[in-house]
Phi, psi and omega in degrees: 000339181290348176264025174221015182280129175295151189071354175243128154088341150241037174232148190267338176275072158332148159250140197248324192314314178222088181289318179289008167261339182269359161336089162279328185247112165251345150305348190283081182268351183234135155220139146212154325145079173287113159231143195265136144257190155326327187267359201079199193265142173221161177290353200220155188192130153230154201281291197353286162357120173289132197305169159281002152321300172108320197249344179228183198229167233270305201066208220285145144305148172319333208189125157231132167262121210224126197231154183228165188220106166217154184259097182294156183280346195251003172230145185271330172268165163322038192002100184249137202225109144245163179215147174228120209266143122335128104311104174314286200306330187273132203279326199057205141178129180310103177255151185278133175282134240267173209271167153307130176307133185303172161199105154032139162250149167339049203306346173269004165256143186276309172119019164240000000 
């Protein structure tokens, strides 16, 4: 009933006032959220951010991680669930390593 109830979930100013009707999970007791990047994983991510480039912006991270704490109904301890979502998109960056140096040809081999 909660996806088609007014006020949940199409209002962009939430009431806050009672976080607990908007309770989906209640089984849920932890979640939290890891993205890796260039620098490796960190808690927090903004695409915005300039890149170490200097010239481009970070975008999506490479990876999210994503870990949770729930309490199955049929266990007195907690469960811990972690996932590591890929990003396809995030490109990173990656520079190509530069081509071989050409080398010359012989003028004195004929080549037979």
């Amino acid at each position: 009933p909660w996806v088609t109830a007014d006020g949940i979930r199409n209002n962009p100013d939430p009431d806050r006032s009672d976080e607990a009707s908007d309770l989906i999970a209640p089984e849920v007791l932890d979640i939290t959220f890891s993205y890796f990047g260039s620098e490796g994983w960190t808690s927090t991510w903004t695409g915005s951010d300039p890149a170490s480039d200097g010239g481009s912006v970070l975008g999506p991270p490479r990876a999210i991680q994503i870990t949770m704490v729930i309490q199955m109904p049929d266990s007195d301890e907690p469960k811990t669930i972690t996932h590591v979502i890929p990003v396809r998109a995030a490109v990173g960056l990656y520079t190509p390593p530069p081509p071989p140096e050409e080398i010359p040809e012989d003028p004195t081999t004929t080549g037979t």
